[in-house]
Phi, psi and omega in degrees: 000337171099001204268135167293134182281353158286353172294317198288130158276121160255339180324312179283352169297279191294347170275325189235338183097264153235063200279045176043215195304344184269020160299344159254012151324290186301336192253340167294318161353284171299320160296341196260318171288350182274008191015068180274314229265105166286125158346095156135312197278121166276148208215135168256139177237143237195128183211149150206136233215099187023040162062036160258314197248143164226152179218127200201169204162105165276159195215138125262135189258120162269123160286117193284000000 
C-alpha cells in the first residue's frame, strides 16, 4: 500500500485483541493516557471488524 507502518498503532492487539468499531475508542484512549498524541495535530483513527462492523473518527487532540 505504500503507507509508512510508523503511521499504524498496533499495540493494543496483544493486549485486547480485537474489538470491532470500538478499537478507536480504545485505542485513542491508550494514546492518549501513554500521552503518545501531539497537542493539536489531527490524527484518524480506523477500525474494521470481519466486514460487518466500521469505525472511524477524526480527532483534534487537546492536551488537558
Amino acid at each position: 500500500m505504500g503507507a509508512d507502518p510508523e503511521k499504524f498503532f498496533l499495540d493494543n492487539v496483544p493486549r485486547y485483541s480485537h474489538s470491532c468499531a470500538s478499537d478507536v475508542f480504545v485505542n485513542y484512549m491508550t494514546l492518549r493516557d501513554e500521552d503518545r498524541l501531539v497537542d493539536g495535530r489531527n490524527c484518524v483513527l480506523v477500525s474494521v471488524g470481519l466486514g460487518a462492523t466500521f469505525g472511524a473518527m477524526v480527532i483534534s487532540h487537546r492536551k488537558r
